[in-house]
Structure formats: C-alpha cells, structure tokens
RONULO-955344 format. One line per 3 residues: number of its first residue (from 1); their letters; for each residue x, y, z of C-alpha. Coordinates in Angstrom, 2 decimals. Layout:
# residues N
NUM = A = X:Y:Z ~ ...;
# end
This chain:
# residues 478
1 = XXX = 39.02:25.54:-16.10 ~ 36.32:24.90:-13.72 ~ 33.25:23.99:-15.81;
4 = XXX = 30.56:26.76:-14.63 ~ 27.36:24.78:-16.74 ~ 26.96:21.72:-14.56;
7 = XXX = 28.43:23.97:-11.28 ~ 24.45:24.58:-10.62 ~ 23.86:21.71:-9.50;
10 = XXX = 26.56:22.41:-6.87 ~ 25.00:25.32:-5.82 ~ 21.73:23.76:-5.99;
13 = XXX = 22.93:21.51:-3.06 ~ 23.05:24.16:-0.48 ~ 19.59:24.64:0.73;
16 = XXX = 17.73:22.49:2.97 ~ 14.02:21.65:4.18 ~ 12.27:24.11:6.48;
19 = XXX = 10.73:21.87:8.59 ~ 10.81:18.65:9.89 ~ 10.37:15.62:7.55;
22 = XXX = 7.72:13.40:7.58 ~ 7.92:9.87:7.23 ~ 5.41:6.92:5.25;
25 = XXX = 4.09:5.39:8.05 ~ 3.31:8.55:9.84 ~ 1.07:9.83:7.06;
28 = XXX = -0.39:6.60:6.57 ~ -1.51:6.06:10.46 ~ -2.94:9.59:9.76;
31 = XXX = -4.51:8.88:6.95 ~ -6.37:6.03:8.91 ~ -7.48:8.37:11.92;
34 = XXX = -8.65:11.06:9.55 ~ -9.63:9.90:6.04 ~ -13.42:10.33:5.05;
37 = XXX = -13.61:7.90:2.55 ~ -12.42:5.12:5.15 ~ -14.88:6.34:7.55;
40 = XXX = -17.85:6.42:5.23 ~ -16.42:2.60:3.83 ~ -16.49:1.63:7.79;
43 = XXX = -20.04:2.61:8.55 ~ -21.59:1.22:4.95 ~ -20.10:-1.80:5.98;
46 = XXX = -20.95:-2.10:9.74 ~ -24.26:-0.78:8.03 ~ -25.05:-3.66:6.02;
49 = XXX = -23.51:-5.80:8.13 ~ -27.16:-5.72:10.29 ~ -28.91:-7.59:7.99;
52 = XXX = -27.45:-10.59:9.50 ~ -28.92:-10.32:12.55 ~ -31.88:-8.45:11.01;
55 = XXX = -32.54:-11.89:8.90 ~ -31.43:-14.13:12.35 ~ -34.44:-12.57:13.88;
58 = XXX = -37.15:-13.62:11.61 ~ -36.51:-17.28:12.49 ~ -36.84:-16.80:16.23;
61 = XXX = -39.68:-16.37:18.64 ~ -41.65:-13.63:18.83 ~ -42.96:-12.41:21.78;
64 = XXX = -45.67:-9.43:22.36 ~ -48.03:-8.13:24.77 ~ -50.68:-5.73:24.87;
67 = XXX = -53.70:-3.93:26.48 ~ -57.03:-1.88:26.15 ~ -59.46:0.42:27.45;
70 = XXX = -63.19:1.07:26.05 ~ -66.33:3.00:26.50 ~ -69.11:1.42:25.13;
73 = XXX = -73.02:2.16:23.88 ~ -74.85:-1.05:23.44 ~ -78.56:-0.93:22.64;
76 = XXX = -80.81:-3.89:21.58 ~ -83.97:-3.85:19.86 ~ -86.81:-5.25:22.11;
79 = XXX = -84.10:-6.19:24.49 ~ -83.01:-2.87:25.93 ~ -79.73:-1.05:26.28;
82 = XXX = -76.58:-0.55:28.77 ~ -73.06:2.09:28.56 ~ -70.66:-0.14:29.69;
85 = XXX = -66.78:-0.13:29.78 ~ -64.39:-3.02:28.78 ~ -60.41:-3.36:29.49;
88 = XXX = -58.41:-6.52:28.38 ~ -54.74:-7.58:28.72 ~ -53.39:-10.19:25.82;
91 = XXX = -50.11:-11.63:25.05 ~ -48.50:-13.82:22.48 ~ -45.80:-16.05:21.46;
94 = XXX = -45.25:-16.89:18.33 ~ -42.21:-19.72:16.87 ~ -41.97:-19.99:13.32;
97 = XXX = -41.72:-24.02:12.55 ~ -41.44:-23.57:8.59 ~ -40.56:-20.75:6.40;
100 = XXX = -38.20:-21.63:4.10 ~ -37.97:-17.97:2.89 ~ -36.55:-16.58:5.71;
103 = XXX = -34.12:-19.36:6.38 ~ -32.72:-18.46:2.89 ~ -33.16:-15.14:3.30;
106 = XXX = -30.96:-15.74:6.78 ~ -28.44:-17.14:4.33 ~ -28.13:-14.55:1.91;
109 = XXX = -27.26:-11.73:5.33 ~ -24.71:-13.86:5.79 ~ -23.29:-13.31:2.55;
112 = XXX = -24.21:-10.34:2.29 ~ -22.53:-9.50:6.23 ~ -18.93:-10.99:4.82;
115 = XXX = -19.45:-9.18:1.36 ~ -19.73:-6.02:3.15 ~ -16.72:-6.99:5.13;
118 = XXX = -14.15:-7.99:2.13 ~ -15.29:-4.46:0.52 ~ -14.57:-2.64:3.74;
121 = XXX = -11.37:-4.19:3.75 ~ -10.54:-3.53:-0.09 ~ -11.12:-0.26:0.99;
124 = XXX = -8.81:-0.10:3.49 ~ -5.94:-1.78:1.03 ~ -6.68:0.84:-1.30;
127 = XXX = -5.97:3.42:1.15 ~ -2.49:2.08:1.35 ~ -2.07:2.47:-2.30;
130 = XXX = -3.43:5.66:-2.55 ~ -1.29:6.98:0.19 ~ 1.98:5.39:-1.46;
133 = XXX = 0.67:7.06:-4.65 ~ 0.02:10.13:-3.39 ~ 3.27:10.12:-1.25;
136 = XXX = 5.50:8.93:-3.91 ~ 3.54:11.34:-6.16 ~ 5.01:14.56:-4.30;
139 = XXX = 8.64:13.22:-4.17 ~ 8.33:13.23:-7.65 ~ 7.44:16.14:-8.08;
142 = XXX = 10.22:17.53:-5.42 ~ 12.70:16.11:-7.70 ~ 11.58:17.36:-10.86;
145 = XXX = 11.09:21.30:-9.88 ~ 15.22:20.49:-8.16 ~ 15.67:19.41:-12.00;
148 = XXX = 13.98:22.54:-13.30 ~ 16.17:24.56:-10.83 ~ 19.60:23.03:-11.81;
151 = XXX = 18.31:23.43:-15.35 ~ 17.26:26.90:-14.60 ~ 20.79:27.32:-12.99;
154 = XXX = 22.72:25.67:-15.91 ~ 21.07:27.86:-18.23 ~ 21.28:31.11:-16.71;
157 = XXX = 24.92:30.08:-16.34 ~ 25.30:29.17:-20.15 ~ 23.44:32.83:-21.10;
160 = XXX = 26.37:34.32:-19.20 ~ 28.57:32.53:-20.53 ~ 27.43:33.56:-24.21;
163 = XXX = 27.09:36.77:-23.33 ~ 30.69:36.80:-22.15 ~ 31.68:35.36:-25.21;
166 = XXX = 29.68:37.86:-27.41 ~ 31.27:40.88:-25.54 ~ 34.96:39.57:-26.11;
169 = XXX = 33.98:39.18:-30.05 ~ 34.36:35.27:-29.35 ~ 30.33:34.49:-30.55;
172 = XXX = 27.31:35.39:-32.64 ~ 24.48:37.58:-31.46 ~ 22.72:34.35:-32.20;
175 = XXX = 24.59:32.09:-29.57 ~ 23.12:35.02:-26.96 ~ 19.61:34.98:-28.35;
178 = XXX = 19.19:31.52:-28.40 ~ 20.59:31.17:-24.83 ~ 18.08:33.42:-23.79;
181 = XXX = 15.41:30.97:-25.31 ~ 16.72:28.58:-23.29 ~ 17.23:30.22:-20.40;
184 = XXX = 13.61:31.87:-20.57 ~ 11.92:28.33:-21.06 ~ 13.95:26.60:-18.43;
187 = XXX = 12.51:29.17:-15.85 ~ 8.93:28.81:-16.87 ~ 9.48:24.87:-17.03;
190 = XXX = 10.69:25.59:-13.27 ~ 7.47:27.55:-12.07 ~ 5.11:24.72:-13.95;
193 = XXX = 7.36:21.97:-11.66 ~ 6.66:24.38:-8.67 ~ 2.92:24.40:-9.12;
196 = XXX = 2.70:20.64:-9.48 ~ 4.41:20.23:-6.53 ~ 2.22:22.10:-4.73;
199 = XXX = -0.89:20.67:-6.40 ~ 0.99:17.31:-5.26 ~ 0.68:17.47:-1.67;
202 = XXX = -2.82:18.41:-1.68 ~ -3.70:14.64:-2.52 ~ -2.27:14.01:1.00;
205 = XXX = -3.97:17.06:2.37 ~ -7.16:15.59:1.22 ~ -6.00:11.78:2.59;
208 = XXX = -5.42:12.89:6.10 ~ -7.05:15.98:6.82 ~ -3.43:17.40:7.60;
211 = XXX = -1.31:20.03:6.04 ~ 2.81:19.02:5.48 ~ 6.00:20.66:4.19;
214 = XXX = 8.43:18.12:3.43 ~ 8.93:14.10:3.21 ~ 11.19:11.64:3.63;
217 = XXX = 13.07:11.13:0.31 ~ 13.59:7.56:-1.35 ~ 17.51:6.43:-1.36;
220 = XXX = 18.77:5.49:-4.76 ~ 19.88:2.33:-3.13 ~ 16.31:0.74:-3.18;
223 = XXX = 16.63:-2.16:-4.41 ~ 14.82:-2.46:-8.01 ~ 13.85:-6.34:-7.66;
226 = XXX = 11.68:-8.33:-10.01 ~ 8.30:-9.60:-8.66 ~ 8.89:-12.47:-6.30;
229 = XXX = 7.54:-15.22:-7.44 ~ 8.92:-14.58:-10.89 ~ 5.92:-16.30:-12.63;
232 = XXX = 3.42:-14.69:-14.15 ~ 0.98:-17.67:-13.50 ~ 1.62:-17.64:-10.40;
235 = XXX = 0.98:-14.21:-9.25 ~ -2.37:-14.37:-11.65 ~ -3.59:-17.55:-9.71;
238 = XXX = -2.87:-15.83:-6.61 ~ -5.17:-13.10:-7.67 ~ -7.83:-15.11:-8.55;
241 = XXX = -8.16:-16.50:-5.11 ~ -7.01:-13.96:-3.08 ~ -8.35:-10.08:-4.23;
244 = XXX = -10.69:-9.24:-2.12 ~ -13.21:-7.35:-4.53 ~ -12.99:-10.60:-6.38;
247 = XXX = -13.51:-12.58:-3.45 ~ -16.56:-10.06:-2.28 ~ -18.48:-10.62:-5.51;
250 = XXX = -18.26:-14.49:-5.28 ~ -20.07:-13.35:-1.66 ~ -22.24:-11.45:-3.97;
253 = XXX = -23.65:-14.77:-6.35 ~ -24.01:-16.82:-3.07 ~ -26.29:-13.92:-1.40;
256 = XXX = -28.30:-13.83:-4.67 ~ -28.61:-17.66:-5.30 ~ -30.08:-17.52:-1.56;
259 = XXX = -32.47:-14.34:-2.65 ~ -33.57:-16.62:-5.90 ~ -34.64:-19.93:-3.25;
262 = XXX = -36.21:-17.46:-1.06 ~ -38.33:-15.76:-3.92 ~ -39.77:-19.41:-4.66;
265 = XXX = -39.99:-20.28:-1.29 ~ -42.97:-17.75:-1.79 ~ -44.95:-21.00:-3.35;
268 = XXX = -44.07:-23.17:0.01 ~ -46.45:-23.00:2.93 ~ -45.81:-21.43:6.43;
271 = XXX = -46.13:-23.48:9.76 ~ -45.77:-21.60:13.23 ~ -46.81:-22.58:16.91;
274 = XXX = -48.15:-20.24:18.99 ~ -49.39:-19.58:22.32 ~ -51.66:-16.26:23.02;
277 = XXX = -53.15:-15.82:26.30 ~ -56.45:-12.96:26.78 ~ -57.86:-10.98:29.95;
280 = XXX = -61.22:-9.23:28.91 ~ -62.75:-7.58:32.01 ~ -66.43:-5.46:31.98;
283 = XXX = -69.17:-6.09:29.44 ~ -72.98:-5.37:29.28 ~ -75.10:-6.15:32.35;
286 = XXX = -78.51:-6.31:29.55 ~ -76.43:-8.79:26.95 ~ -76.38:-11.00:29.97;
289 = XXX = -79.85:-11.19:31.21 ~ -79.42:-8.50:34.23 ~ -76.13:-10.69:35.38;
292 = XXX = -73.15:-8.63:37.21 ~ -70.30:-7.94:34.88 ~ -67.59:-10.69:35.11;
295 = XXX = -63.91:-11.18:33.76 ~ -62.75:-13.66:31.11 ~ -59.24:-15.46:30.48;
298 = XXX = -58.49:-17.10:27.64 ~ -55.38:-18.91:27.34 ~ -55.43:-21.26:23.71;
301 = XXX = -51.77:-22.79:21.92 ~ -51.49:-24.68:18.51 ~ -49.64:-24.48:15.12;
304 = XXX = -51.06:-23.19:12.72 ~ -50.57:-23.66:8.98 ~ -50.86:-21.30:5.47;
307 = XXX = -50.67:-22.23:2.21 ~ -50.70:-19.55:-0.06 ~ -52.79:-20.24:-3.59;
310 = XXX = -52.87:-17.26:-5.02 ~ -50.96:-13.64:-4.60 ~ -51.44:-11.93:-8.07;
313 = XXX = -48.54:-13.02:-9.63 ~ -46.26:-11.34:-7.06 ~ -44.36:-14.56:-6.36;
316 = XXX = -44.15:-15.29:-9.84 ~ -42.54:-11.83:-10.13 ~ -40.37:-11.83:-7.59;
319 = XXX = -38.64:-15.36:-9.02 ~ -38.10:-13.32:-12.10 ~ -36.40:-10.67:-10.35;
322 = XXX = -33.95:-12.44:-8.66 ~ -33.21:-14.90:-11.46 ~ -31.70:-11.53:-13.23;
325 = XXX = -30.57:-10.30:-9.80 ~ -28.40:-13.80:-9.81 ~ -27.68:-13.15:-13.62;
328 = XXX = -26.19:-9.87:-12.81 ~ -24.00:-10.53:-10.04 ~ -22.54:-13.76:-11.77;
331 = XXX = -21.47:-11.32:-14.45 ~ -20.07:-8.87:-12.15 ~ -17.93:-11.45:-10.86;
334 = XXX = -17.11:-12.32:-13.75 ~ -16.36:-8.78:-15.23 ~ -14.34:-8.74:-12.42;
337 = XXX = -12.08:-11.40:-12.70 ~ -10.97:-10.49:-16.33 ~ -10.28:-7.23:-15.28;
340 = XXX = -8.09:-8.36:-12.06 ~ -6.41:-11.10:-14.62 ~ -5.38:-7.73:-17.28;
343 = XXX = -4.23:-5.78:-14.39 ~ -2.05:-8.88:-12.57 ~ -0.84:-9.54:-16.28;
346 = XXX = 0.70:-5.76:-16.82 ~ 1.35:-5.27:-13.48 ~ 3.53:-8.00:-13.54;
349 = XXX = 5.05:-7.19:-17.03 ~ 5.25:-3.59:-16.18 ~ 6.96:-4.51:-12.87;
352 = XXX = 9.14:-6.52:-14.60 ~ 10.56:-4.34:-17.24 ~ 10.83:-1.86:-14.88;
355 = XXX = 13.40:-3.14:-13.11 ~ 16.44:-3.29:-16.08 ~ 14.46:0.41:-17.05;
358 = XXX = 15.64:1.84:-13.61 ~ 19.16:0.56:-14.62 ~ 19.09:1.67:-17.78;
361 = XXX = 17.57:5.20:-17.07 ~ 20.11:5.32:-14.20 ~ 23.47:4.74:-17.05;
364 = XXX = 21.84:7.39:-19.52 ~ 22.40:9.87:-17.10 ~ 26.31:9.03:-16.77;
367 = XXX = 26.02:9.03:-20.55 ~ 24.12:12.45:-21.29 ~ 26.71:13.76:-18.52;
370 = XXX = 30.05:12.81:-20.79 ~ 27.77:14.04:-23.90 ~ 27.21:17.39:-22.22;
373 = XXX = 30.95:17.82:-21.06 ~ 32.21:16.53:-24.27 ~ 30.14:19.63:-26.03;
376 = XXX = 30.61:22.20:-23.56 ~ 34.22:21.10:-24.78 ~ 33.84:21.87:-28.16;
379 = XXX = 31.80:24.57:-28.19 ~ 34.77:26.18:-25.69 ~ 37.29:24.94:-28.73;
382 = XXX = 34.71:26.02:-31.07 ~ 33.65:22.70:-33.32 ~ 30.47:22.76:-31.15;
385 = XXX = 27.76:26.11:-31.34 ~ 25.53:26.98:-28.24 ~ 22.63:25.02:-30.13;
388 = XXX = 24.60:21.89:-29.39 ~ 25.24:22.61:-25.83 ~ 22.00:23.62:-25.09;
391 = XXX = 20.37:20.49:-26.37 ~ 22.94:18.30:-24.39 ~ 21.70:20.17:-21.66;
394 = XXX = 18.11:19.72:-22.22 ~ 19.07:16.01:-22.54 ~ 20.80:15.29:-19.49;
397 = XXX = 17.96:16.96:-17.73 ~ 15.45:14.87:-19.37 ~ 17.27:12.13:-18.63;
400 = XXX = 17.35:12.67:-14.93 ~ 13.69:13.49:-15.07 ~ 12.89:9.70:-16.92;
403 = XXX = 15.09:8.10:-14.54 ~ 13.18:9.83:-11.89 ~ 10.04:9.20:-13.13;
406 = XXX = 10.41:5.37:-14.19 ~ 12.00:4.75:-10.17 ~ 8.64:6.10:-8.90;
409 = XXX = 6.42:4.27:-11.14 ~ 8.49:1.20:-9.83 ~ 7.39:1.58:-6.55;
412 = XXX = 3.88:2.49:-6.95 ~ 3.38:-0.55:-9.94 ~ 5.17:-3.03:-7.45;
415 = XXX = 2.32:-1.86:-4.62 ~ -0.44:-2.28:-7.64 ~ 0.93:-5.71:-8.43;
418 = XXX = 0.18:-6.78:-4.32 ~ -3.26:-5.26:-3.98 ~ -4.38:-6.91:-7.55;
421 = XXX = -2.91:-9.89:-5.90 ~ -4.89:-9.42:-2.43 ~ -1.34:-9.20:-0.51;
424 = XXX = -0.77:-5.48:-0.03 ~ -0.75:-5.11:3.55 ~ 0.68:-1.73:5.79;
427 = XXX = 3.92:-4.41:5.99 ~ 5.13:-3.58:2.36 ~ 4.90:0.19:3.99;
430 = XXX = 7.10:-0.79:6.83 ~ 9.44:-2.50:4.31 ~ 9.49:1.06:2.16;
433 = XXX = 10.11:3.27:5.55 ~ 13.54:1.07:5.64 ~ 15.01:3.00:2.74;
436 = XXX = 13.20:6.51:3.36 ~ 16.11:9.60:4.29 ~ 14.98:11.84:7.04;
439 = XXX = 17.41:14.58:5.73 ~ 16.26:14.17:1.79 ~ 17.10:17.16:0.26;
442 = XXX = 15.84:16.99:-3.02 ~ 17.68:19.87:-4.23 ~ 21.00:18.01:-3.22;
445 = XXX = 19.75:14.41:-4.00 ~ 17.20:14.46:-7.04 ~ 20.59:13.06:-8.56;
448 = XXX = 22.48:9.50:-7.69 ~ 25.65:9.04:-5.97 ~ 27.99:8.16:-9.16;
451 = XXX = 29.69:5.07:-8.54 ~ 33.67:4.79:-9.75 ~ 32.56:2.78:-12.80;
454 = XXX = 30.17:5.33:-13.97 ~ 32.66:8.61:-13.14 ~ 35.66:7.08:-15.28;
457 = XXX = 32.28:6.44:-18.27 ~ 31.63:10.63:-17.54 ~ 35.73:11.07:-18.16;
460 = XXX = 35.33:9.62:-21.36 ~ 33.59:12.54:-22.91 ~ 36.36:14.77:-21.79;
463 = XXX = 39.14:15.39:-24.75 ~ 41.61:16.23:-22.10 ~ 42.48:14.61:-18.95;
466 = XXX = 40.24:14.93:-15.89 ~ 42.00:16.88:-13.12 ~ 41.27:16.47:-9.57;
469 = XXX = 39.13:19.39:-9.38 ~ 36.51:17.59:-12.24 ~ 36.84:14.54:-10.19;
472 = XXX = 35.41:16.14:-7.07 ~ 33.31:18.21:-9.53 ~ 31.63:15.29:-10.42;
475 = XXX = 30.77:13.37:-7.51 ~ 29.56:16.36:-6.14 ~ 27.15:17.65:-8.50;
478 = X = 26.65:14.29:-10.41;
# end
C-alpha cells in the first residue's frame, strides 16, 4: 500500500518559483550601488580624511594680500586742520620655521586619514556579511515554511486517514480529535513560517534598495569543511594583526599620542619668517607743513620669534585632556582586541563543531524517516495509536528543520570566522555562487537527495519488505 503520510512531500514538489531567481553576487553588487549605510560610511570617511591635508597646510606658507580706502577728518590744536583721503595696498608671506604643534598635529591627520580608511573598509566587509546573513537568512526561511507545508500536508493526510479509520469502526473518536490538533497546529506553524519569510527578505529590501521574489538555493553538496588552517592559534594570531577595526584603533593611540606632544608643544616657542610689503597713498597736507600729499612703500622681511609665558592654564589643560584622550583610546584598543580574540575563539569552535553537526543532523533525518514508517506501520497493524504517529511526524519535521538550520548557521559562522580574522573579501562570495541552484525550488529541495546507504538505513524501519514503489517513494519525497 502506497504510504499516503510522507506522499506530501511528493506533492509538495510540484510547484515552482514565479519569477526569475536571483543570485549572491547580484544582490551583493546591488547592495554596493544602493546601500545607505555604505554611502554614509564612504563620505564620514572621505570626510575625515581632510584633516590630512587640513593639518599639511598649517606647516606651509602663507600667502595674503589686501587693500583700503579712507575718508579722513584730521584737526590739530594750534596747528590747524585738513579732510583728507588715504588708500593702501599690503601683502604678506608668512613660513612657519618652528611649531612643533602643528607638525604633530600633521601627524596625528595622518593617523587619523588611515583610521578613517580601515573603518570605511570594515564597513564595507561587514556589508558582505550582512548580505550573506541576510541572504542565507531568507533561504532559511524558504525551507522551513516548505517544511511547514509538507507537515501541513502530512497532517491533513493523517486526519483523513483517521477519519477513514473512525468511519469503518477501525479507531477512537480520540485518534480523529487528536489528528485534528495536529493538523490545526501544523497549519498555523505554516502561516508563522510564511510571515517570517516575508519579514526575511525585507533585510535585503533594506540592503539594496530593491524588491525580490526568489533566490538561488544552496545545494546539499556544499562542502561542510573545517576552518583551514585547523589551528585555533593560528586563526586568533591572524586576527590580531589583520581585523581591520583592530587595526583602525591601533591608528587611533598613534593619532592621540601625536594630539598629547602637540598639547605640550603649547609650552615650546614659535619661529616664522616673513616678508610683508605696504603701499599707503594720500595723507594730510597740514601734518606735513603745507607739503603735497605723497605715496609710501614699505617693503620689511625677518623671523620673528614667540615664547609664550603664560596662557591661564589652558596649556596645562589641554595636556590633561589628551593624556585621558590617549588613556581612552589605548583601552579601546584594547577592549577591542579581547573581544575580536572571544569571537575568533567561538567562531572557530563553533565552525568547527559544525561541520560533524551538519552530518549528524543530515543522518537523523534518514533515522526519524525509518522511525516514522516503522509507526505508520504499526499504527496500520494496530500496536502503534495516532499519538505515536503524530509525534514521529513532528520529529522528522523537526529534524529537517535542525538540519536546515545548523547548514545555514555553517555558512554564515564560516563568513564570521573570516571577517573576525580580517580575510572576508567579495571572493568567499564568488566561492559560495559556485554551489548556488538557479532552479531551487524549495518546496522540492528543502530535503537532501538520499544517498543508497541512507535509503537501505530508511528500509530498516519497514517490518515488511520494501517494494519498488517505496523505493522510488523514497528518493522522491526523501
């Protein structure tokens, strides 16, 4: 007798995607065009990224020119008076010899510049992540609401079935009722898996600014691969040196040593050289004894040189300042590097375990698959009640949902292992796209191909022979 409880997942095979797929790498070059955060990342750092030259400017000359036009009342007692008017012309050039605060202060824009640089481009690893996540993220959820369907299927199957039975005099009332309860939770389960899926690919609405309808589906044949190198040391030394927020705040203690020498460069003195050149034309006739009005030039050059001696304890106060300004951004970095160390560590571990999890996740579904057909056997023969079968049913579906779940976490964990590590780059995407399906259905492949092995493991839960029909039964709905 052809088993009509696991049939559903036959019948859930037959409907296909709408529209055209879409792959990883297309949504991530979209995200790039069209995500805000990247955009707002790219101007803060081209942003801060002037101080450099800002700073480079205060150490070179500075050059300025200006003019002037007067009318003028000039009286002098027992002398007389005169209403004259005056115009000048001056310019300037001014080359700072010695100021040692704005050669460190040069120093810390430069810091500051590739700071600003290694947090844009954090930024733009994390978009990679959060695309994976947020693409991963709805192909999980496509293959848990075609879990709640063949559920829904299997149940509303098994609530026939019981009804059958009841009309014949073969069952309980009870068998019915509690079918019903299964049946009736199964199809709200199904609604709460449709909802998440939708809520899903709004993360990638918000990413790229663009609205989709399917994906590109994950094989089953990724390969599930411990972390290469497989040392944990290794991958944590390699984080150390090579995450870039990690890296940026190291940027961040060099740009506020700088700030702490330029605060008590405030104590050093200042030397520049100048040259300033000044036209004066018109004056008073009466200042100079009756003579004619007549033009000056003055053209002088020198260095000149300031020592300040006191400024109100501003100096003082400004040493203070950046002594806790260095303070703080040495324990940044350092808050920083313990927490890049914990994540590496689980990452790794997590990563790790992972791997003989998929496996393992991947055989409990051949074995909750004999369990199921070994009770829909007895409950047929009647040692088993519906109770029984409905829990093996609510098992196997768990089971495909964990196995789901675990292979999805794999991926996204191994791409949170890289970018702790500094070495998640849009290649690892590329590497992905190799095992993405264009055609995924996940309402036909939520479920792995069973190999041979594992469909003579599901005959073992039969108590009579498997016929050709539960053969193809079975690597068709498996």
């Amino acid at each position: 007798m052809l088993r009509p409880l696991f049939a559903a997942l036959l019948l859930a095979g037959v409907s296909s995607p709408v529209a055209a797929n879409t792959d990883l790498m297309t949504i991530y070059q979209e995200a790039l065009l069209n995500n805000a955060d990247l955009a707002a990342a790219q101007a803060d750092a081209r942003a801060r990224q002037e101080a450099l030259p800002q700073a480079r400017s205060q150490l070179l000359p500075n050059i300025g020119i200006g003019a002037g036009a007067a009318k003028e009342d000039l009286e002098i007692n027992g002398v007389g008076g005169d209403e004259y008017s005056t115009h000048y012309y001056q310019a300037s050039l001014t080359q700072p010899l010695f100021r040692a605060n704005r050669w460190f202060d040069y120093q810390s824009a430069k810091s500051l510049s590739q700071q600003a640089e290694l947090e844009f481009s954090a930024t733009q690893q994390n978009l990679i992540l959060e695309v994976s996540q947020a693409y991963f993220n709805v192909l999980r959820a496509s293959d848990n609401l075609a879990t709640a369907k063949a559920e829904e299927d299997a149940f509303e199957r098994q609530l026939e079935q019981a009804q059958e039975r009841f009309d014949v005099g073969l069952s309980a009332r009870t068998d019915v009722l509690e079918a019903r309860a299964g049946y009736d939770s199964s199809r709200a389960a199904r609604l709460t898996a449709q909802t998440n899926l939708d809520v899903s690919y709004q993360a990638l609405t918000r990413l790229t600014n663009q609205d989709y309808q399917s994906l590109y589906g994950i094989s089953h044949e990724l390969p599930v691969l411990p972390p290469a190198p497989a040392n944990l040391q290794e991958w944590v030394e390699t984080a150390s040196a090579q995450n870039l927020n990690l890296m940026a705040s190291r940027y961040a203690i060099s740009s506020a040593e700088d700030g702490l020498r330029s605060s008590k460069a405030g104590y050093a003195p200042v030397v520049d050289a100048f040259v300033r050149y000044n036209d004066n034309n018109g004056g008073a006739e009466v200042a100079r004894a009756g003579q004619n009005a007549f033009d000056t030039e003055l053209t002088s050059f020198g260095v000149e040189l300031s020592m300040p001696l006191f400024t109100g304890g501003l100096t003082t106060s400004q040493v203070r300042e950046s002594t806790y300004r260095l303070t703080q951004a040495e324990q940044l970095s350092e808050a920083q590097l313990r927490r890049v160390v914990e994540s590496t560590r689980n990452l790794y571990r997590t990563v790790t375990s992972s791997v003989e999890e998929v496996d393992a996740r991947r055989q409990a579904i051949v074995s909750a698959k004999a369990a199921l057909d070994a009770t829909q056997t007895g409950y047929e023969v009647g040692t088993r009640n519906v109770v029984d079968v409905l829990e093996a049913q609510r098992n196997l579906f768990r089971t495909v949902r964990d196995y789901n779940t675990v292979r999805y976490n794999y991926i996204i964990d191994n791409l949170s292992l890289k970018q702790a590590a500094g070495t998640l780059s849009p290649q690892d995407l590329e590497e992905l796209s190799k095992w993405l399906i264009p055609d995924y259905d996940p309402d036909r492949d939520f479920i792995p191909e069973p190999t041979e092995e594992e469909i003579e493991r599901m005959s073992m839960g039969r108590q009579a022979p498997a016929t050709p029909a539960d053969e193809q039964l079975d690597r068709s709905t498996f």
